[in-house]
C-alpha positions in Angstrom: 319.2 37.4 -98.4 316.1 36.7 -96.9 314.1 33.3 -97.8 310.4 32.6 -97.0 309.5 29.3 -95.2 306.8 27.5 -95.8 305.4 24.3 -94.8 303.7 23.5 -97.9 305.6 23.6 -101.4 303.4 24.3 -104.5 304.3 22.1 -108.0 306.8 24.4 -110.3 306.7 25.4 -113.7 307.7 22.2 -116.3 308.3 24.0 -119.5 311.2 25.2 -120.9 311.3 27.9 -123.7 314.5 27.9 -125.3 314.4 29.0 -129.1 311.1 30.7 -129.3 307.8 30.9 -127.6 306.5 28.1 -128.9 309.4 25.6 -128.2 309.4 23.7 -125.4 311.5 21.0 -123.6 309.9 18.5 -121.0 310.5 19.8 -117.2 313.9 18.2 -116.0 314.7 17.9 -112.4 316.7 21.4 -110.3 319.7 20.9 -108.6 320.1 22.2 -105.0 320.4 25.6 -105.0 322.1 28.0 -101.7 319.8 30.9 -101.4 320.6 33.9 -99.6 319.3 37.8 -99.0 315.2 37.8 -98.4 313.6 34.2 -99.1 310.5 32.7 -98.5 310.0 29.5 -96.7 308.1 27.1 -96.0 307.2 25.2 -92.2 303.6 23.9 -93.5 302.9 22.7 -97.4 301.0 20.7 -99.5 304.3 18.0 -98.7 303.8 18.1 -95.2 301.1 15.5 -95.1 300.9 12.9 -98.3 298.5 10.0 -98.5 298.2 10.0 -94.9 302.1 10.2 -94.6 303.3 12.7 -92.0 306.5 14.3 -93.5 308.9 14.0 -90.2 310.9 16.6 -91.4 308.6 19.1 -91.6 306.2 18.1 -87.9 306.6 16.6 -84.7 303.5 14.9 -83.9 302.6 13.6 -80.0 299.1 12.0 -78.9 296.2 11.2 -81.0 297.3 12.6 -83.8 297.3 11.1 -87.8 297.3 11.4 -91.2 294.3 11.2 -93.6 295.1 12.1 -97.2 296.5 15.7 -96.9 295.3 16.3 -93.6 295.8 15.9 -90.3 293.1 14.5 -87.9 293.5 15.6 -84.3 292.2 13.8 -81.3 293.9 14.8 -78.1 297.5 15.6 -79.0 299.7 18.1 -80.8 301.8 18.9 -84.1 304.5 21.6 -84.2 306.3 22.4 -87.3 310.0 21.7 -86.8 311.0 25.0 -88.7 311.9 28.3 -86.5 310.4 31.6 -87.4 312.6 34.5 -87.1 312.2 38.0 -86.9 314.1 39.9 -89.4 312.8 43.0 -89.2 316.4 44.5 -89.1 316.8 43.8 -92.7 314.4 45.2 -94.0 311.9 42.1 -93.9 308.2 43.4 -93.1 306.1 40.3 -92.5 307.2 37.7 -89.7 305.0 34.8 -91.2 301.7 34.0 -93.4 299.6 31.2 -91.9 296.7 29.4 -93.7 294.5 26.6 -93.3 291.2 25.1 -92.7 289.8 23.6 -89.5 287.0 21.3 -89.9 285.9 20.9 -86.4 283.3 17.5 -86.9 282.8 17.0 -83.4 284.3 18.9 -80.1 284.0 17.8 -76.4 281.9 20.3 -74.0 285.0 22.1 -72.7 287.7 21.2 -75.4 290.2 23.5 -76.6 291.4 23.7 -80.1 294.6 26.3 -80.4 296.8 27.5 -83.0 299.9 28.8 -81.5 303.1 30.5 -82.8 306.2 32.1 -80.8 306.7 28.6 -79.4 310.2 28.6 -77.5 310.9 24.7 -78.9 309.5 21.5 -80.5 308.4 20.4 -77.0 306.7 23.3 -75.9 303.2 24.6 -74.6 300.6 27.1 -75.7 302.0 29.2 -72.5 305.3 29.7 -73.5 306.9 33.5 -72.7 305.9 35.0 -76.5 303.8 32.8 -77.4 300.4 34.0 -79.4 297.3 31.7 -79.0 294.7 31.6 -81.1 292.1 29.1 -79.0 288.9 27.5 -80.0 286.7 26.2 -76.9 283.5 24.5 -76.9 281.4 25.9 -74.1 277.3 25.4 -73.6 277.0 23.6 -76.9 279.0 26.8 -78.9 282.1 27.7 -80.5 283.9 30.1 -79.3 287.1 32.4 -79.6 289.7 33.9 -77.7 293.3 35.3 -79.1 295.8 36.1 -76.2 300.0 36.7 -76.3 301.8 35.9 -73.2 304.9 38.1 -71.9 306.8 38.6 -69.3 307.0 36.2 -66.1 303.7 34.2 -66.5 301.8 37.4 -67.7 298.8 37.4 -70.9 297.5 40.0 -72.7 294.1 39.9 -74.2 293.9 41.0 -77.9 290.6 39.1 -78.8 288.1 38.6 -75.9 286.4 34.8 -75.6 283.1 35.5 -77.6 280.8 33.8 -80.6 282.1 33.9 -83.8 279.3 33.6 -86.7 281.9 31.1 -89.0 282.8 28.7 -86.2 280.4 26.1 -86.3 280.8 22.6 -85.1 280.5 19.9 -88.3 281.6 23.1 -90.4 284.8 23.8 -92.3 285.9 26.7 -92.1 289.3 28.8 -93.6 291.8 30.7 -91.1 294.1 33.3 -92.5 296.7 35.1 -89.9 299.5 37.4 -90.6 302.0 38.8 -88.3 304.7 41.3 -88.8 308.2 41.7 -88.0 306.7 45.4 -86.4 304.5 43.3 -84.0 300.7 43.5 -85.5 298.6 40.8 -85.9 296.2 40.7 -88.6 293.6 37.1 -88.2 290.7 36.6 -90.9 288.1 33.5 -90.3 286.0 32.9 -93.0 284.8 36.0 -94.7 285.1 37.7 -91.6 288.2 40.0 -90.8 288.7 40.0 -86.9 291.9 41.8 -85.9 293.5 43.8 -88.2 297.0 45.3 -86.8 296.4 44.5 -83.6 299.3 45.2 -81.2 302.0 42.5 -79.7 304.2 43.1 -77.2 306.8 40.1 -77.8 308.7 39.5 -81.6 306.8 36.9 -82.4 310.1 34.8 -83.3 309.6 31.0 -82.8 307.7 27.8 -83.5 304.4 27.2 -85.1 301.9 24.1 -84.3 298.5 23.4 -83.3 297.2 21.9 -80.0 293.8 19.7 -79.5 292.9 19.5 -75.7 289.5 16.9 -74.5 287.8 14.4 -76.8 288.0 16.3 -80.1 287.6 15.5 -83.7 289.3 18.3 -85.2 290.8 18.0 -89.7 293.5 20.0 -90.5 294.0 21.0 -94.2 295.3 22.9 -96.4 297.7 24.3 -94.4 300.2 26.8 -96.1 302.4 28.8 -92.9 305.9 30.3 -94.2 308.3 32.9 -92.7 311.5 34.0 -93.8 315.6 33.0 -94.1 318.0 36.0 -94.5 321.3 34.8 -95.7 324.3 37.6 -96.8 327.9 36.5 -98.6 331.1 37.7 -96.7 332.9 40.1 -98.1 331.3 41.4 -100.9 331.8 44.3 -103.1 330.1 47.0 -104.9 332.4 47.3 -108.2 332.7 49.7 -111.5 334.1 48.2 -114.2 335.2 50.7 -117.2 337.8 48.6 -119.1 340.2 51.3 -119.3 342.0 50.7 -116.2 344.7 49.7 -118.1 344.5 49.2 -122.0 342.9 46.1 -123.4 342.6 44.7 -120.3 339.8 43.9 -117.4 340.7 43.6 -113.3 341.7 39.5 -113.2 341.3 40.1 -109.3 337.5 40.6 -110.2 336.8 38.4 -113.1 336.6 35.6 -114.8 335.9 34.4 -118.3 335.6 31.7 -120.9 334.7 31.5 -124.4 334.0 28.9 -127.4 334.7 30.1 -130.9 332.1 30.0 -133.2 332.1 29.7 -137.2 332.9 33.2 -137.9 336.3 34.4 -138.1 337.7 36.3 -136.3 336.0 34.8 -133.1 337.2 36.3 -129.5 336.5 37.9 -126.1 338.4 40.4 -125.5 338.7 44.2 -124.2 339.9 46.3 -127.3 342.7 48.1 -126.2 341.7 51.4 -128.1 337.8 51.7 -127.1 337.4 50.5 -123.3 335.0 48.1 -123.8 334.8 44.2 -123.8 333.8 42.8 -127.2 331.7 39.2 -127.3 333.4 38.9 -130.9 331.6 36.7 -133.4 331.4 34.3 -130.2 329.5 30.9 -129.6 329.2 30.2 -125.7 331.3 32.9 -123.5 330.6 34.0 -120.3 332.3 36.7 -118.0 331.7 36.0 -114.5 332.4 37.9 -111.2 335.1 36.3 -108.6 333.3 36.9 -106.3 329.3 35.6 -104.3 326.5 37.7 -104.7 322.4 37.7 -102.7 320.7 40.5 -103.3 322.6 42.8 -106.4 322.1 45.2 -109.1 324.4 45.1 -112.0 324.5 47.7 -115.0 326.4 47.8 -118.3 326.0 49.7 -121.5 326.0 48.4 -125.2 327.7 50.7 -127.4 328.3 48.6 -130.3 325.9 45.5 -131.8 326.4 43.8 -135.1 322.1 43.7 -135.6 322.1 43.0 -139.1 323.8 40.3 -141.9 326.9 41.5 -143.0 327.8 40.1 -146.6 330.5 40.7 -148.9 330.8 42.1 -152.2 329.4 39.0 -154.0 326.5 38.3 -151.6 328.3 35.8 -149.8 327.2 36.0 -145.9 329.9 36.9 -143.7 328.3 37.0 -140.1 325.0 36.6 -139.2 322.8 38.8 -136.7 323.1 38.6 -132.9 321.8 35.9 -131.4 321.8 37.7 -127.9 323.2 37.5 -124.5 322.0 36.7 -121.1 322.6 37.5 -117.4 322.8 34.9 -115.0 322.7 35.0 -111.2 323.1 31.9 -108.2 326.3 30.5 -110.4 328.1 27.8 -108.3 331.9 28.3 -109.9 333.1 31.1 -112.1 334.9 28.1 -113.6 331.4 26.0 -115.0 331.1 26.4 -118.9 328.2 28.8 -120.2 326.1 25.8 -121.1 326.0 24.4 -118.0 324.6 28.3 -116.8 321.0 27.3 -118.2 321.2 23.5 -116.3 322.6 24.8 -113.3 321.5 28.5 -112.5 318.9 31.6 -112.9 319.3 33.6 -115.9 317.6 36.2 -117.9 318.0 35.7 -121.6 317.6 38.8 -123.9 316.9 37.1 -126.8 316.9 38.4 -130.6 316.9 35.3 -132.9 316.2 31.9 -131.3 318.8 29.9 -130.8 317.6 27.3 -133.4 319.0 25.6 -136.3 315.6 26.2 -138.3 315.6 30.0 -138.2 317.5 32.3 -140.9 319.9 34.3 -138.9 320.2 36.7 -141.4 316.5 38.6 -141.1 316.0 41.2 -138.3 313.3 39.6 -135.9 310.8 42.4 -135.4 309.7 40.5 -131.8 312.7 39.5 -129.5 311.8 38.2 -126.6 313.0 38.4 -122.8 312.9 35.1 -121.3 313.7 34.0 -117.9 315.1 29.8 -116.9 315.5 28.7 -114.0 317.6 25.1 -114.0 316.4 24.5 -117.5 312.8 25.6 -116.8 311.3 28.8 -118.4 309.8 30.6 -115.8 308.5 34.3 -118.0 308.8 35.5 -121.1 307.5 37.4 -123.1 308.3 40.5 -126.1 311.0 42.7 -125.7 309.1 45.9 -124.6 312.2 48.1 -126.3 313.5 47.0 -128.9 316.9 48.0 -129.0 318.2 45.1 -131.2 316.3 47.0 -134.2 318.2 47.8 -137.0 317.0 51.1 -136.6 317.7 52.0 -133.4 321.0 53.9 -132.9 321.0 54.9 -129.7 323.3 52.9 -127.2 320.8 51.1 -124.6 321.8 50.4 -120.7 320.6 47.5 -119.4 319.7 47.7 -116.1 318.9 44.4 -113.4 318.3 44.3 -109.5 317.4 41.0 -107.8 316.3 42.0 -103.7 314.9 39.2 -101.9 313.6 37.5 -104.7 312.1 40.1 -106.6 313.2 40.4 -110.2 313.2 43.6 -112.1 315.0 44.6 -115.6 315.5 48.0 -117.0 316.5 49.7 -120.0 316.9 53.2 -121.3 319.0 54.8 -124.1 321.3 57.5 -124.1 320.2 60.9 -123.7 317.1 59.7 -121.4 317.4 60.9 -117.7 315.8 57.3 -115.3 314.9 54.4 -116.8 310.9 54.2 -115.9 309.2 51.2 -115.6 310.0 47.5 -115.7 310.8 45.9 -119.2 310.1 42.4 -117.0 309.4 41.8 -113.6 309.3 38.4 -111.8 308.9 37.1 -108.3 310.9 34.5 -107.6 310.3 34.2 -103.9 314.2 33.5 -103.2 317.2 35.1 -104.6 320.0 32.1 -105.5 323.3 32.6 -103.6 326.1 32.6 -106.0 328.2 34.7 -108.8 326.8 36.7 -111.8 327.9 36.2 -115.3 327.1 38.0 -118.5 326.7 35.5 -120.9 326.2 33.7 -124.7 324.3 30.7 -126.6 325.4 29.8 -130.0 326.6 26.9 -132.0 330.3 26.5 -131.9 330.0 24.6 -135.6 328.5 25.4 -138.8 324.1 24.4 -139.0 323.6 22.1 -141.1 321.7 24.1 -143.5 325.0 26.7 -143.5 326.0 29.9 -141.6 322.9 31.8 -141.8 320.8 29.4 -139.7 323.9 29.3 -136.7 323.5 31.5 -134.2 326.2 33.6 -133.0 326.8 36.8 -131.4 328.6 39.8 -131.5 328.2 42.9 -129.0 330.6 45.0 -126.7 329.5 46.0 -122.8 331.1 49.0 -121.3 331.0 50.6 -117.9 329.6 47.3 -116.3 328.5 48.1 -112.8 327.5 45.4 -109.7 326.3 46.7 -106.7 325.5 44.6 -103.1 322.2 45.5 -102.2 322.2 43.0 -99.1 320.7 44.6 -96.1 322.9 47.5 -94.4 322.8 45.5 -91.6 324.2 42.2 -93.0 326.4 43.8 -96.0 330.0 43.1 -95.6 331.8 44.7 -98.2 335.4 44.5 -99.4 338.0 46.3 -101.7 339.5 44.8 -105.1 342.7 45.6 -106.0 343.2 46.0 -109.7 344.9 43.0 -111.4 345.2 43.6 -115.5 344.0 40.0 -117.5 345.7 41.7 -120.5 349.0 40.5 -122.5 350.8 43.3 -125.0 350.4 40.5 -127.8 347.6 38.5 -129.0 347.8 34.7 -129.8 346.1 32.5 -131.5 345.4 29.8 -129.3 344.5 26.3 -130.6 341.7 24.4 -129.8 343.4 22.6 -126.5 345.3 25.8 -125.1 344.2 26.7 -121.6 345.9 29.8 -120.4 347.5 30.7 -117.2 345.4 32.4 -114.6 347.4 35.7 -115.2 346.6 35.1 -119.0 344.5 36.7 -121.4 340.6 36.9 -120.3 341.2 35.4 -117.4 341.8 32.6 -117.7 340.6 29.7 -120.0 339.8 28.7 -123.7 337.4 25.4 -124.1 338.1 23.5 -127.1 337.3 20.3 -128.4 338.7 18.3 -125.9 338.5 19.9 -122.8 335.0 22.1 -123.5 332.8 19.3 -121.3 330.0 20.0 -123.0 328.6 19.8 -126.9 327.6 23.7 -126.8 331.4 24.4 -127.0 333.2 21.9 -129.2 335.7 24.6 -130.8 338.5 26.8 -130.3 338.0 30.8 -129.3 340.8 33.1 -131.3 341.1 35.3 -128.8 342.9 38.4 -128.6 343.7 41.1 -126.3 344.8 45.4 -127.1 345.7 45.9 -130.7 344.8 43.3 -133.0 346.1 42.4 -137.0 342.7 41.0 -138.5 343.1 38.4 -141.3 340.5 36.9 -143.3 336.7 38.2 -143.8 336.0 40.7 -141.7 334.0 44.0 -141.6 334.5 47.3 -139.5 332.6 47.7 -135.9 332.4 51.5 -135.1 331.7 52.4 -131.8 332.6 55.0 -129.3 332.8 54.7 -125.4 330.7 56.6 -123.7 331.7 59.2 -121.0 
């Protein structure tokens, strides 16, 4: 995956939205995250210089050179970022860096130099480095002027901006640079309002170091500055998998897999694959997760939904049975297959489809006419907004397919129902600059115990995914896939575990039941009855048609 890299790190989003649009927690800190396919990042931000504080991580800094506020203030010396640029224009990436800043040049000596250079071979380098592009300021008979010029080769320079007045560069004047270059080699350089160069021609990749260089008896402010390039990071051994469920009956490929549930008020409660439909059933469930084995970048996973309990079922005497679906999510950048659902929303990425809030003042039992589609990021909610098809309505009969890719950073979600040919536009899109390295889960909220005010303000959920598909979309030329080998979860007979029972890994769903005890975290204090092929229902419990689909 590719990452930008910038030098100068913008303030985040501090809200998160969890139980409706208008509910919001305080902003709590992110953990450390591994990114991989196409990220953004920075060698120049607004943390590279703080209250006069040069940020040694981010520049070397030689000569007459300081901080002032958030800028720099050059005399005769030099700062160089200390991150490398790379070219990754063999996957796929199309812009080599993004560079800008103001210059405020308050006083220059007859003869001095300002440069901007990039393609710098190290930390220790000149402007006259083999690759290097210089972008050079002199003051000459009382004027500003400017020349840009790459060097190649063994000592030789090619001009691609000849020495000459530019209106914008005035001495005692501030002034904004913008310059692009692309993996492709063209240069693109804006000063002021003024566009200079646009796809102008190199000769060299570009790849290297970025800094700045004041030559003579100058007075030269730095600020603003804002340069980023790109990381490309792809997991081993990754593969593209189809999951139908019907491999073998009531059970799901362990070799691929992993799961976890919590039980929730509502009996019977369990994740399972019913033997005699193919699908895997989120069964009256509280906090569950199924999650792959194995570390995903950039991916696009699938899955169908061909059976949703979307309305109250209650029995003969109006007593409520089972609430509506809460709603599920699908999470990306998970550290361990292993970590609880709950700890999915503190720890990772995840897109939340959401029907009914997950809040213990909302009556479960009423249709919402306006889910929502929410995205959190380490407890932060990034987007939301309504669910542009509605296929939690009551009305809606058709079974939806769900549709997400994540390339580089770039978010986009799906949906179309059966019988419709592509999927069209975008039900939400979302830059998020960086794709999180790590495995995807398909996941729950709920309350493992009864609200306070009784079952129709707990949230739980109940929904079946079939025909689950996860593709590696990491570039061709980083993708290393592999082959799973089938390796059934399923037993012939169910059991009803207690609230400490862990199963074996060859058990069951894969693999572990949270209870009281062992749950590690308040979302799942309770026991999951979970079951796998053909299963002897006891107590309240109603009828869930569905069909797979072919």
């Amino acid at each position: 995956m590719i990452r930008k890299k910038l030098l100068f790190v913008g303030a985040g989003l501090s809200a998160l939205c969890l139980g409706g649009a208008g509910f919001c927690l305080s902003h709590l800190s992110s953990p450390v995250s591994v990114s991989a396919g196409s990220s953004k990042r920075y060698a120049l931000s607004s943390n590279s210089v703080v209250d006069g504080h040069i940020n040694a991580g981010d520049l070397r800094v030689s000569g007459d050179v300081e901080g002032k506020g958030s800028s720099l203030v050059f005399g005769q010396g030099k700062a160089i970022a200390k991150m490398r640029i790379n070219n990754y224009k063999n996957a796929g990436i199309e812009r080599l860096y993004q560079a800008d800043f103001a210059l405020d040049f308050q006083s220059m000596e007859e003869g001095g130099v300002f440069r901007i250079c990039s393609g710098l071979s190290g930390l220790s380098s000149t402007y006259q480095d083999k690759g290097s592009l210089s972008f050079s300021v002199q003051k000459q008979y009382g004027v500003l002027f400017l020349s840009v010029e790459e060097s190649y080769g063994d000592g030789m320079k090619t001009t691609l901006f000849a020495k000459k007045e530019v209106t914008s560069l005035k001495e005692g004047q501030k002034v904004s640079f913008s310059i692009e270059v692309l993996t492709k080699g063209e240069l693109s350089l804006s000063i002021g309002s003024s566009s200079l160069l646009k796809g102008a021609k190199l000769l060299e990749s570009g790849a290297g170091y970025f800094g700045f260089f004041s030559e003579g008896n100058n007075n030269v402010i730095l600020s603003g500055a804002n340069v980023y390039g790109y990381t490309y990071n792809a997991p081993e051994n990754v593969p593209s998998y189809l999951e139908t469920f019907d491999q073998q009956p009531g059970a799901y490929n362990a070799n691929y897999f992993y799961s976890e549930g919590s039980s929730s008020p509502v009996n019977p409660s369990y994740l399972s694959v019913e033997k005699d439909v193919g699908a895997l059933h989120f069964c009256n469930v509280s906090s569950s997760h199924l999650t792959t084995r194995y570390m995903y970048s950039n991916f696009e996973v699938e899955f169908n939904i061909p059976q949703m309990r979307k309305e109250a079922v209650f029995d003969e005497t109006g007593a409520l049975l089972s609430p509506i679906t809460t709603g599920f999510g699908i999470a990306w950048g998970v550290e361990d297959p292993m970590t609880s659902a709950g700890q999915t929303w503190t720890n990772s990425t995840w897109l939340h489809f959401e029907n009914i809030a997950i809040d213990q003042s909302v009556d479960h039992t009423k249709a919402n006419p306006t889910p929502m589609v929410k995205l959190y990021s380490s407890r932060n909610c990034l987007k939301y907004g309504i669910l542009k098809r509605n296929f939690f309505s009551p009305s809606e009969t058709r079974v939806p397919t769900i549709k997400l890719s994540l390339v580089n950073g770039d978010l986009n979600a799906y949906l179309r129902y059966e019988g419709e040919e592509s999927y069209g536009d975008p039900i939400f899109s979302y830059d998020l600059g960086e794709t999180a390295e790590g495995y995807l889960r398909i996941m729950t909220l709920g309350d493992s115990a009864l609200a306070p005010r009784g079952l129709a303000y707990t949230s739980v959920s109940n929904f079946s995914i079939d025909d689950l598909r996860i593709e590696n979309l990491d570039s061709p030329n980083y993708r290393q896939e592999t082959e799973v080998d089938f390796r059934p979860n399923g037993m012939s007979d169910a059991e009803d575990f207690n609230y400490t029972t862990k199963t074996d890994d060859g058990d069951l769903i894969g693999n572990r039941l949270s209870g009281k005890k062992d749950a590690g975290n308040n979302a799942f204090a309770g026991g999951i009855f979970s079951l796998i092929g053909s299963i002897l229902l006891g107590g309240a419990f109603f009828a869930l048609a569905f069909a797979k689909r072919s």
